[in-house]
C-alpha positions in Angstrom: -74.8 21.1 43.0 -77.9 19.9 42.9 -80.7 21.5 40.0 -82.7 24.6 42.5 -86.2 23.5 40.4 -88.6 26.1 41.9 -86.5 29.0 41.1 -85.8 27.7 37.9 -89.6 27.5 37.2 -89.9 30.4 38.7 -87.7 32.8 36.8 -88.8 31.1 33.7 -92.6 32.0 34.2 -91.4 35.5 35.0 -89.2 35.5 31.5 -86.2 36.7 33.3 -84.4 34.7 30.7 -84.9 37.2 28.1 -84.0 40.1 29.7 -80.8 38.5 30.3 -80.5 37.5 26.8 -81.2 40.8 25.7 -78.5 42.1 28.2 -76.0 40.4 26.2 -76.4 41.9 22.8 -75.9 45.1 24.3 -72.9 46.5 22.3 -69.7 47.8 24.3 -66.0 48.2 24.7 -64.6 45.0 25.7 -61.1 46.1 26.4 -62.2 49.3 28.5 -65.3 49.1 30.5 -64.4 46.3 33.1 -68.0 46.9 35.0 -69.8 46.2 32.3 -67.4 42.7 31.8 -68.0 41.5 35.3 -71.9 42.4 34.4 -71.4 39.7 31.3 -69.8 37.5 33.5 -72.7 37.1 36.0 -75.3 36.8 33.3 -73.7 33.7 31.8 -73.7 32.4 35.7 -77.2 33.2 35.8 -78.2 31.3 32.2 -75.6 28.4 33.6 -77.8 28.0 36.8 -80.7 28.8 35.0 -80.5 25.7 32.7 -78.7 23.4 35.1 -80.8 20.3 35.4 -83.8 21.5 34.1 -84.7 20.0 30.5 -87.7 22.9 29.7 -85.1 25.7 30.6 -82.3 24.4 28.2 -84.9 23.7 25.4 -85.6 27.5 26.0 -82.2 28.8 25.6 -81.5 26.1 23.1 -83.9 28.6 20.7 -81.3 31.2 21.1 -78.1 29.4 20.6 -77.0 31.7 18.2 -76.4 34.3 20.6 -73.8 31.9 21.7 -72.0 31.1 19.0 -68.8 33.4 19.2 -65.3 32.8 20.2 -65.6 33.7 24.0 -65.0 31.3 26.5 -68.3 32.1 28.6 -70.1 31.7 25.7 -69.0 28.2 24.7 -69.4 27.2 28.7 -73.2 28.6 28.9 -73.8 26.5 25.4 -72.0 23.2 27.7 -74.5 23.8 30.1 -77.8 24.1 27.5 -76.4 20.5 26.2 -75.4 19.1 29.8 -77.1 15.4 30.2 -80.1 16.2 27.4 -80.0 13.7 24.9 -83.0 14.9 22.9 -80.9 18.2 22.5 -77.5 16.7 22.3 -79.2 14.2 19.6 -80.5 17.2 17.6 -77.0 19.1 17.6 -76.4 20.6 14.3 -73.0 19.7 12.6 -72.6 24.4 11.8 -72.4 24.2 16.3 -69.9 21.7 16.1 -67.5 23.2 13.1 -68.0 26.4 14.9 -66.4 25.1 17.6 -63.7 23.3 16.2 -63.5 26.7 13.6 -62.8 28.2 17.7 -59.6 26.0 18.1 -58.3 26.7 14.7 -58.5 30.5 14.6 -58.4 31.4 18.8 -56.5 28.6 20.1 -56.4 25.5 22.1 -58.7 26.1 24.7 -59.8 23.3 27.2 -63.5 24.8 27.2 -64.2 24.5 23.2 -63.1 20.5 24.2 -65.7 21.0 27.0 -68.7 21.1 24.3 -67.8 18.4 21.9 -67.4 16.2 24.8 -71.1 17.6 26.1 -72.7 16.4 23.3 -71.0 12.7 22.6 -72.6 11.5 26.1 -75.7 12.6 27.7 -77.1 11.1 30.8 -74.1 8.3 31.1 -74.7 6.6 27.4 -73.4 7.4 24.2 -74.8 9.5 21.6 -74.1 7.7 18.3 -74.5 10.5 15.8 -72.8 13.2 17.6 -69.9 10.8 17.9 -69.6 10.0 14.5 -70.1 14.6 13.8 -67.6 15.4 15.8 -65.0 12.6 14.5 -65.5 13.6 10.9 -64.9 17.5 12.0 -61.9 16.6 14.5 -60.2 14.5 11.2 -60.9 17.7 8.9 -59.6 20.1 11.1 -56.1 21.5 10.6 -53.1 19.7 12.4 -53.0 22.4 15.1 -56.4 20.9 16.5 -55.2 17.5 16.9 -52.2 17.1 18.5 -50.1 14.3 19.9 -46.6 14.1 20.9 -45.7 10.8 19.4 -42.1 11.6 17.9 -39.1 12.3 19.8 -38.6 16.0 19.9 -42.4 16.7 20.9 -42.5 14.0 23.2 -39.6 15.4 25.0 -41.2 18.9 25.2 -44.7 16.5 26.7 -42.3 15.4 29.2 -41.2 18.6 30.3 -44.2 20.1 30.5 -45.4 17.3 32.7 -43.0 17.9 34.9 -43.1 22.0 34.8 -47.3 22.2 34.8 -48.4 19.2 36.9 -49.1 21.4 40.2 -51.2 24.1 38.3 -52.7 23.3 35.1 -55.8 22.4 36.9 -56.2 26.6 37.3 -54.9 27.2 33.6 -57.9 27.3 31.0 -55.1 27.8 28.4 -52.5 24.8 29.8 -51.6 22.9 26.7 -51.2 19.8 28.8 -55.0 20.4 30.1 -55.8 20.3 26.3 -54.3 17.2 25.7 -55.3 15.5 28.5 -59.4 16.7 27.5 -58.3 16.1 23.9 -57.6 12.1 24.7 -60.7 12.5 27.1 -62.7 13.2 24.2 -61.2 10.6 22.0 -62.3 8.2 24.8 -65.6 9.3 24.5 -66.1 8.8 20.7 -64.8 5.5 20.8 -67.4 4.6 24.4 -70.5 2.1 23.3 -68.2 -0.1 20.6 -68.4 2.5 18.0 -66.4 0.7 14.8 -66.2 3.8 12.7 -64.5 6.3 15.7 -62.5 3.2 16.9 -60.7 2.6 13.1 -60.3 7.1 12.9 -59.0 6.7 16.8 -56.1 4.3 15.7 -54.2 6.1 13.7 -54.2 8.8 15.9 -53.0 6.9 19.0 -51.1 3.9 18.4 -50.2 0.8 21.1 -46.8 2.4 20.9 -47.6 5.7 22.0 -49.6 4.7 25.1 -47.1 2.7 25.9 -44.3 5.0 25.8 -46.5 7.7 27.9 -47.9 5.6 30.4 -45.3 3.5 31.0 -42.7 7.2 31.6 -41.4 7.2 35.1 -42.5 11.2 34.7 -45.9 10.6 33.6 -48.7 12.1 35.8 -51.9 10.3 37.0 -54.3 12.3 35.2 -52.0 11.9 31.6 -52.0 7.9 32.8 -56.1 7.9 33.4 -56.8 9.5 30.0 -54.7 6.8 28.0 -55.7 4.0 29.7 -59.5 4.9 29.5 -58.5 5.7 25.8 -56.9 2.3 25.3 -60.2 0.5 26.9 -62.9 2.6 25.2 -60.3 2.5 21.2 -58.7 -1.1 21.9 -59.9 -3.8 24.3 -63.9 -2.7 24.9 -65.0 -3.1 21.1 -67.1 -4.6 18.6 -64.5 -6.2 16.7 -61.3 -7.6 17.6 -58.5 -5.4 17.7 -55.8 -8.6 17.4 -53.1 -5.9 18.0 -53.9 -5.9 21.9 -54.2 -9.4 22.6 -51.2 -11.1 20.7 -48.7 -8.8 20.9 -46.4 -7.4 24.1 -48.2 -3.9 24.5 -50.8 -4.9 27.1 -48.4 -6.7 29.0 -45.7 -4.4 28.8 -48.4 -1.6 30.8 -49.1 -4.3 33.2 -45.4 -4.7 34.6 -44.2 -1.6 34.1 -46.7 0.5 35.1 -50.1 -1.0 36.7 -47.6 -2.9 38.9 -45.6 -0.1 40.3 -49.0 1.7 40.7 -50.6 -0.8 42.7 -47.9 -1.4 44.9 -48.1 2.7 45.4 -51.5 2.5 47.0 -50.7 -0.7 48.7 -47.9 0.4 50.4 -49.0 4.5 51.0 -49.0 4.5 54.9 -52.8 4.1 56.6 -53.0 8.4 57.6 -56.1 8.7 55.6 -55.7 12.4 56.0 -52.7 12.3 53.6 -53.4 9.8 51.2 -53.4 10.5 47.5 -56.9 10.0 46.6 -56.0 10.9 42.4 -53.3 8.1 42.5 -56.4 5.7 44.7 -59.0 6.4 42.1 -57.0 6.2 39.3 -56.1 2.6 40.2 -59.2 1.2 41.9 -61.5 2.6 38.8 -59.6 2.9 35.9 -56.6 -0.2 36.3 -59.2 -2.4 38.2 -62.4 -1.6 35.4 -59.2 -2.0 32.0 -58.0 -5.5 33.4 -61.5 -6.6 34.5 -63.2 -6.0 30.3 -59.8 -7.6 29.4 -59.5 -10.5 30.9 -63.6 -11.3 30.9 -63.2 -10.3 26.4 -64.2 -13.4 24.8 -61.2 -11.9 22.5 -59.1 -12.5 25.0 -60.1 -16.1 25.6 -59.8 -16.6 22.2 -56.7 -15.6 21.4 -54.8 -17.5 24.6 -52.9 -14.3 25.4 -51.6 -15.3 28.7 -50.2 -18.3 26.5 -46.3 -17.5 25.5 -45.2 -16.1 21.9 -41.8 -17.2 21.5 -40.9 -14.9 18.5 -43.0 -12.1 20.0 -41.4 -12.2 23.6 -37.9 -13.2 22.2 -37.8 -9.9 19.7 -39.5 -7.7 22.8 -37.1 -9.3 25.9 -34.6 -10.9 24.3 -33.0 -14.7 24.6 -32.0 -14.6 28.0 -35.3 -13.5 29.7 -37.0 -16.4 26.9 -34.7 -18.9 28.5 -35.2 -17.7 32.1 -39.2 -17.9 31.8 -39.1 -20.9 29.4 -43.0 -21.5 27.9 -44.9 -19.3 30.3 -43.2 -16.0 29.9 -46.3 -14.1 31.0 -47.7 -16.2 33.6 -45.3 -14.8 36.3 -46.5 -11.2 35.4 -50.1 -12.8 35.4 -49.3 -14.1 39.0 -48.4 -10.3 40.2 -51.4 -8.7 39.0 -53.9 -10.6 41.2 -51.2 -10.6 44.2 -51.0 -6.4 43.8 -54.5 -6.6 43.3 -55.3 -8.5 46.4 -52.8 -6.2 48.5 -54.5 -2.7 47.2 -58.1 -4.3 48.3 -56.3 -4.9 51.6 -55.1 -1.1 51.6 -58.6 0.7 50.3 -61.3 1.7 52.3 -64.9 -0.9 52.4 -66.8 1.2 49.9 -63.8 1.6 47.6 -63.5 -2.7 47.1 -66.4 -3.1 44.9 -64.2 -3.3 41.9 -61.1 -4.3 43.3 -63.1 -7.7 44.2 -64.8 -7.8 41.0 -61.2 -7.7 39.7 -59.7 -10.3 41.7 -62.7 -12.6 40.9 -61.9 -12.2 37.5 -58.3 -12.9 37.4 -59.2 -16.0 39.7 -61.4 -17.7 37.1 -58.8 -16.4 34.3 -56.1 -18.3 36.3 -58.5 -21.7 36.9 -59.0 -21.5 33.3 -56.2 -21.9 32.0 -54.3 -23.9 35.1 -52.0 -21.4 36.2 -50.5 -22.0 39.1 -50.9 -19.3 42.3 -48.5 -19.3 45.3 -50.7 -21.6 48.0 -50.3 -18.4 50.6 -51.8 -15.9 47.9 -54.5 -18.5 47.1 -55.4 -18.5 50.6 -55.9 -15.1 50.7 -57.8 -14.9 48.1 -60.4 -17.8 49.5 -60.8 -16.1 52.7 -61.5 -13.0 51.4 -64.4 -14.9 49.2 -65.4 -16.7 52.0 -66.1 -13.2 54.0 -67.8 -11.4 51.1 -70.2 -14.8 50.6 -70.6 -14.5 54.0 -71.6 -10.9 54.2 -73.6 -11.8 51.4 -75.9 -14.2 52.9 -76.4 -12.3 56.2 -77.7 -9.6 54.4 -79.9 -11.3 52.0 -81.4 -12.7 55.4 -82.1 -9.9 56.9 -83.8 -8.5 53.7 -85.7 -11.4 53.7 -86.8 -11.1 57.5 -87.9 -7.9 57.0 -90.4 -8.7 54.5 -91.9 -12.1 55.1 -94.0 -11.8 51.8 -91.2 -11.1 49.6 -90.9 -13.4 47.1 -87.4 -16.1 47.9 -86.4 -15.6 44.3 -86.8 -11.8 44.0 -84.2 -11.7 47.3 -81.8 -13.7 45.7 -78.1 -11.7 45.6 -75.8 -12.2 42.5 -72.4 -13.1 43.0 -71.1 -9.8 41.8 -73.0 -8.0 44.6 -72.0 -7.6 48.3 -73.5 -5.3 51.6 -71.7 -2.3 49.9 -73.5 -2.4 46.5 -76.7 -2.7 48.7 -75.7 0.3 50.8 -74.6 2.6 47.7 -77.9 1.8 46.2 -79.9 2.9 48.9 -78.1 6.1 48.8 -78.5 6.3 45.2 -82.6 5.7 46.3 -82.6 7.9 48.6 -80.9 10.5 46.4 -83.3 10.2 43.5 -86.5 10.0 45.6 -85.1 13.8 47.5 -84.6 15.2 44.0 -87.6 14.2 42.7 -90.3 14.5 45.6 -88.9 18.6 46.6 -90.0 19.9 43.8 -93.7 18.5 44.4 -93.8 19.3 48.2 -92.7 22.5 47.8 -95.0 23.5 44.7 -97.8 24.8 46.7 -95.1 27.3 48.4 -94.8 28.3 44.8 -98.4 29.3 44.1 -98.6 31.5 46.8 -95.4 33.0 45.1 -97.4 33.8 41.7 -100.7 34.5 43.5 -98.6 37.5 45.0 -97.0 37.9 41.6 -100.1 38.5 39.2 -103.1 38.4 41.4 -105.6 39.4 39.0 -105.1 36.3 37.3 -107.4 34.6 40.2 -110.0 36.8 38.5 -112.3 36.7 35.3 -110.5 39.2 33.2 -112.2 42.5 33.0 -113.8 42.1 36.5 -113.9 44.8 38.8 -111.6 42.9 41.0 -109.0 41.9 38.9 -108.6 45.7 38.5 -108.2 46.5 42.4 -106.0 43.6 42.0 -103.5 44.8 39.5 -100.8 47.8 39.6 -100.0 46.5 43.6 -103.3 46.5 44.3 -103.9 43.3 46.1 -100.6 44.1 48.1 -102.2 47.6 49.5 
């Protein structure tokens, strides 16, 4: 929902914010007078509107945090919304807001929205906010055990199981579903570790091993949403960082999530039947954003390069596989496995919509130059496929780069030029994004003299000299009469 900016502005120059606020310290009996709950409710709606989008409004109610700082589940979503995408405020956070949330877990439970704020605060506007990272993954590793929790041994990972399998239809509805909280709880973890953060990334390790995501991901009854919190953990903790996590690259663990589960993933979308109308669009996004985006940063990591992964371990792949599977794959154990990731990823950008390709083909790019790298060998029909497909995106390329340039003749050759990376979709998604910008931006200034007449008819007086004889006719509804 887009920010309303006039009646933001408006209701701010008429300090209906502080009537509000003052709404809410009135004292009454929580458990009895249900009218005067539902009364609560809307004013948090109102504050949550109030400040959505609009910088000045949230620096207002910002001044009052401490109203907010209670265990109540409204409270803690009307403080997400005075942090939502400001970085000068989410920059300023003090670490007594963050303990008191984390205090909230401890002491009222695991509840998703208390998650909700710290993950507010680490990211602001798309980037990272250093400091709050590091605050909030100092507080998580002082907190008691029942804040952080994993199922990573046998009995508790048998209950995560289950309760996959019992809540997967309705935890969306749930504020209180303890798969919900783990799910936001490895969100949030994803988010510390996001920008190459070395301190989060060391704390983050011992919290989630290779093992564990492994085991989870890799569960024939793990859900989608459970899959795309790991695996944008494991990019953000393991493969898209400062410094080398060695782990990654030279043992089995990577490779073990590519044939066991991105495979059988891929091969869901690719082979889902073309009714549109019944397609599962968690299962699509989950592999054309998060597979597509975790194989693209590992295969282009100059730590991946260096460490030849897709190069055969013997010891490695004969303690993980065994003799025989050694044997059957002699010296290029993972080069078959390499082979079916660009094939599945060729089929799904066969089975996706246009505007969903972008990093599906960015994908298969990538796995193309891996493959000429290091001379693996691709089945002639699949490297076919793969050159057509090129060849028609080049092409697209090239006819839209000329009509940009026929369109303006004084346009500079070298200012038109197209990257490889981009294609007619990335031109049309960035038009939107334009357009988008430019209608957000420009509304509030064509409507602003709409507005004056609003406070002309508000405080009329003010359009006299104060005292006059008619800025009195004009106050008290006056200038109305």
């Amino acid at each position: 929902m887009a920010p309303k900016r006039n009646e933001q502005r408006l209701l701010r120059n008429m300090g209906v914010h502080t009537v509000v606020l003052d709404l809410l310290q009135v004292p009454y009996d929580k458990k009895e007078d249900k009218r005067m709950n539902e009364l609560i409710e809307l004013a948090h709606k109102f504050l949550q509107n109030f400040c959505h989008g609009d910088r000045q409004n949230q620096a207002l109610l910002y001044k009052s945090i401490d109203l907010f700082l209670n265990p109540g589940l409204l409270e803690a979503k009307t403080v997400c919304a005075v942090f939502k995408d400001n970085s000068q405020l989410c920059s300023e956070v003090s670490e007594r807001v963050i303990q008191h949330f984390i205090h909230c877990i401890e002491t009222h439970g695991r509840h998703v929205q208390y998650l909700k704020f710290l993950q507010t605060i680490v990211k602001a506007d798309g980037q990272f906010i250093r400091r709050s990272q590091d605050m909030v993954m100092q507080e998580l590793v002082n907190a008691v055990e029942e804040v952080l929790v994993f199922y990573n041994d046998k009995s508790s990972f048998n209950s995560f199981i289950e309760m996959m399998k019992r809540d997967r239809n309705h935890m969306d509805y749930d504020e209180s579903s303890q798969l919900r909280y783990h799910i936001e709880l490895v969100n949030l973890l994803a988010e510390l570790t996001e920008g190459k953060n070395v301190y989060t990334e060391i704390k983050c390790h011992s919290l989630i091993t290779l093992d564990d995501i492994v085991s989870v991901v890799t569960h024939p009854d793990c859900i989608i949403e459970v899959k795309e919190a790991y695996i944008n953990f494991l990019n953000h903790c393991y493969i898209d960082t400062e410094v080398e996590m060695k782990e990654i690259y030279n043992s089995h663990h990577i490779w073990s999530l590519f044939e066991k589960s991105f495979l059988v993933d891929m091969a869901r979308v690719a082979n889902a039947p073309p009714d549109r109308k019944h397609a599962d669009k968690a299962l699509e996004n989950y592999v054309i954003n998060s597979l597509m985006n975790i194989i693209t940063t590992f295969f282009n990591s100059p730590f991946s390069d260096q460490s030849q992964t897709i190069q055969k371990y013997m010891d490695e792949a004969r303690d993980f596989w065994g003799q025989p599977y050694v044997q059957q794959y002699s010296s290029k154990t993972r080069q078959p496995v390499f082979v079916q990731l660009l094939h599945h990823v060729y089929r799904v950008s066969q089975s996706v919509q246009s505007h969903q390709r972008i990093n599906v083909e960015n994908c298969i790019k990538t796995l193309t130059e891996v493959a000429r790298k290091h001379n693996i060998s691709i089945p002639s029909d699949l490297e076919a496929q793969v050159v057509s497909m090129s060849q028609r995106t080049n092409s697209i390329m090239s006819r839209t780069a000329k009509l940009w340039r026929n369109r303006d003749p004084m346009r500079d050759a070298s200012s038109t030029s197209l990257t490889g990376r981009m294609d007619h979709l990335v031109i049309e998604q960035d038009f939107h994004s334009v357009s988008s910008v430019l209608e957000n931006e420009l509304r509030p200034l064509v409507s602003a003299e709409l507005s004056v007449l609003v406070d002309i008819l508000y405080q009329p007086q003010l359009l006299f000299r104060p005292g006059s004889e008619a800025s009195k006719n004009c106050q008290n509804g006056g200038f109305i009469q």
